[in-house]
ZADO-1210 file (C-alpha; in nm, 4 decimals, padded with zeros to 6 digits):
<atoms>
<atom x="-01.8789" y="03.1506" z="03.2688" code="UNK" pos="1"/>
<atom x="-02.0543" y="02.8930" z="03.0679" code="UNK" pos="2"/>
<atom x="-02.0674" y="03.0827" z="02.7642" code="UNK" pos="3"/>
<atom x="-01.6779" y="03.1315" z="02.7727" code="UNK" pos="4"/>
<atom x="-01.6088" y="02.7449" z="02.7788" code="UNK" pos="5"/>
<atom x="-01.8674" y="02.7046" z="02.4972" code="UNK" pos="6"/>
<atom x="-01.6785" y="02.9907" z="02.3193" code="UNK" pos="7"/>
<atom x="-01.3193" y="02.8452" z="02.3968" code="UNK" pos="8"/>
<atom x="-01.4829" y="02.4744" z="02.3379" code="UNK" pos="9"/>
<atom x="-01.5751" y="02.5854" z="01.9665" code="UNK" pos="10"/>
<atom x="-01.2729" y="02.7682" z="01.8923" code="UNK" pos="11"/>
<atom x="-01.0652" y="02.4760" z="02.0014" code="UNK" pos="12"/>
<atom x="-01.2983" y="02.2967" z="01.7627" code="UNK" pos="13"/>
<atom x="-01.2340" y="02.4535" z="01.4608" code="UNK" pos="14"/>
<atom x="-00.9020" y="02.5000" z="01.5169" code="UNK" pos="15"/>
<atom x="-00.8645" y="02.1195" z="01.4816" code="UNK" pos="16"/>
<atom x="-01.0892" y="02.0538" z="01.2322" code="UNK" pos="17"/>
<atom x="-00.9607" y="02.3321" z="01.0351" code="UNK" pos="18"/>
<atom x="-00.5776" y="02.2109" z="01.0537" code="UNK" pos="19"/>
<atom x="-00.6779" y="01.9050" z="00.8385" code="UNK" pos="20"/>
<atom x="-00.8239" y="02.0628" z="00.5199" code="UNK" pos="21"/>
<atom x="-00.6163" y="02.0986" z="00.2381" code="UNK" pos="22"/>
<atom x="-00.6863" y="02.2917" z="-00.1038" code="UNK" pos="23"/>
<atom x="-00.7831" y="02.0507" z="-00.3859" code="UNK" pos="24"/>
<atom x="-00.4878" y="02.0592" z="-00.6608" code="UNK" pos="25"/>
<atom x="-00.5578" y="02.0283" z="-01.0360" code="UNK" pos="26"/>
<atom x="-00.4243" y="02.1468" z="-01.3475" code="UNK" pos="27"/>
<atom x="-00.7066" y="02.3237" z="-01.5259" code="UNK" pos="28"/>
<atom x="-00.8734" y="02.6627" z="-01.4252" code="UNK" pos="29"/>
<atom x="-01.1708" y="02.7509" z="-01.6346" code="UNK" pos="30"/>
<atom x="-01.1683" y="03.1593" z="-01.6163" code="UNK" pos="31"/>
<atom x="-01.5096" y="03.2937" z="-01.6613" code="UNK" pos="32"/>
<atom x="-01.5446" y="03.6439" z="-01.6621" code="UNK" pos="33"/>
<atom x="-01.9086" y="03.7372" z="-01.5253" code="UNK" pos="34"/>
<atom x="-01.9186" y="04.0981" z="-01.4329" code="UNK" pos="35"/>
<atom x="-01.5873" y="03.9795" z="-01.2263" code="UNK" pos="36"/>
<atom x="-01.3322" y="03.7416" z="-01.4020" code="UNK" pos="37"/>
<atom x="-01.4185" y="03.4308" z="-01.1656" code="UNK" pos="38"/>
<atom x="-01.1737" y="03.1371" z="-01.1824" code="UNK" pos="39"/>
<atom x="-01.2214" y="02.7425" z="-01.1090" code="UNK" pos="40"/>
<atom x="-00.9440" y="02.5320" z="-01.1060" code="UNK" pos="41"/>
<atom x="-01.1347" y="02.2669" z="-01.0416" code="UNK" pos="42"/>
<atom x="-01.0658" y="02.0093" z="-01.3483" code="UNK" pos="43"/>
<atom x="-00.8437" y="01.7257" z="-01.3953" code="UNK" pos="44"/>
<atom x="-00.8672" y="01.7401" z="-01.8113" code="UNK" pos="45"/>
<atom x="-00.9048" y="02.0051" z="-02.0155" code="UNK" pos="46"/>
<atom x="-01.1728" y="01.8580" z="-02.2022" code="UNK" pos="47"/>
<atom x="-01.3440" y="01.8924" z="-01.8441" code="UNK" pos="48"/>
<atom x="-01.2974" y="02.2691" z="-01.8131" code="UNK" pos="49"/>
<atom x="-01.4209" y="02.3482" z="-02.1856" code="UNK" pos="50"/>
<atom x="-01.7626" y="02.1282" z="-02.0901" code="UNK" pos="51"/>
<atom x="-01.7744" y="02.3826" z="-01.7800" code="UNK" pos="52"/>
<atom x="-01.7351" y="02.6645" z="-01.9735" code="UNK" pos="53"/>
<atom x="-01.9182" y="02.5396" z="-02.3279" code="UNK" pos="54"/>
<atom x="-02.2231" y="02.8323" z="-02.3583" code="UNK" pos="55"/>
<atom x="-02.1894" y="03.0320" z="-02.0687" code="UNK" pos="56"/>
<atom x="-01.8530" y="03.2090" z="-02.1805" code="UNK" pos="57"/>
<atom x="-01.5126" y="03.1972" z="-02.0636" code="UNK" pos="58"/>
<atom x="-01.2295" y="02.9967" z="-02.1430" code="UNK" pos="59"/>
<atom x="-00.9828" y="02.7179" z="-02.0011" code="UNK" pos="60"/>
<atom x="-00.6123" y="02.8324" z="-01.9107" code="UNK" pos="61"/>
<atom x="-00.3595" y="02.5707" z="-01.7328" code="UNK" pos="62"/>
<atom x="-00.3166" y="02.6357" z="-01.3092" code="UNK" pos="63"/>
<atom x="-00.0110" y="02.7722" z="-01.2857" code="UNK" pos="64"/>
<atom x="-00.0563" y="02.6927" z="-00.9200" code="UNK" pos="65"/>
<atom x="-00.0732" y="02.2985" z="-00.9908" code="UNK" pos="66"/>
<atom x="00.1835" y="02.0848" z="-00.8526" code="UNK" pos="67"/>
<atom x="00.1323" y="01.6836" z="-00.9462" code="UNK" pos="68"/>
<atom x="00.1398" y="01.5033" z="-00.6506" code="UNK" pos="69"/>
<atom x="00.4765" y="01.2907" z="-00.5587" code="UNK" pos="70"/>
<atom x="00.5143" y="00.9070" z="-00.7176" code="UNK" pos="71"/>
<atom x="00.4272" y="00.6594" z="-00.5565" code="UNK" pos="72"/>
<atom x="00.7275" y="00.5164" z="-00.4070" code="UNK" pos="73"/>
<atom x="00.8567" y="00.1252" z="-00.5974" code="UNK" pos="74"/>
<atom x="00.9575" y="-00.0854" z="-00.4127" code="UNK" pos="75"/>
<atom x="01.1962" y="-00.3021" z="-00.5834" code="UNK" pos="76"/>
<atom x="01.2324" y="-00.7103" z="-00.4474" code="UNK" pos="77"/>
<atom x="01.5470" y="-00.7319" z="-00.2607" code="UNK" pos="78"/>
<atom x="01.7805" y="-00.9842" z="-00.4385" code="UNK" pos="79"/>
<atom x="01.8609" y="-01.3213" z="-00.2344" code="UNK" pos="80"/>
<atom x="02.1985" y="-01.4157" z="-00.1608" code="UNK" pos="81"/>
<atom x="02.3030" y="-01.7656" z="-00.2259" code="UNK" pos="82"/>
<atom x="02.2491" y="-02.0298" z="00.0059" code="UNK" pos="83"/>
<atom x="02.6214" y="-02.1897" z="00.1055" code="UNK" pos="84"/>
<atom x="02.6242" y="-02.5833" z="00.0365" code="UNK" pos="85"/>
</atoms>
């Protein structure tokens, strides 16, 4: 009995830790090709991804996965009406 509430307390767990993770999102993928074509799209720059990938082979392609994350929102000041006299 104590070993299924340990099991149920450590799926409940991970099941919340695990909601909370999110894939990291940039725009260059260094594609290496090392028995099996491997790919990290891991770089913000391409000049990143071609230091990754500078003597051990491969090459730098855009993520065709990458979506830029949303704008900041402005907030514009709110214009003041007069003041009646």
């Amino acid at each position: 009995m104590r070993f299924l509430l340990l099991l149920l307390g450590i799926i409940v767990g991970a099941a919340w830790i695990g909601t909370s993770a999110q894939a990291q999102n940039y725009p260059w993928c260094a594609v290496l090709s090392m028995g099996d074509v491997a790919y990290n799209c891991g770089f913000d720059t391409e000049a990143q991804c071609q230091a990754s990938v500078n003597g051990i082979g491969g090459f730098c392609q855009r993520n065709t996965q990458y979506v830029p994350p949303a704008p900041a929102p402005v907030s514009l000041p709110r214009a003041q009406s007069p003041s009646p006299h």
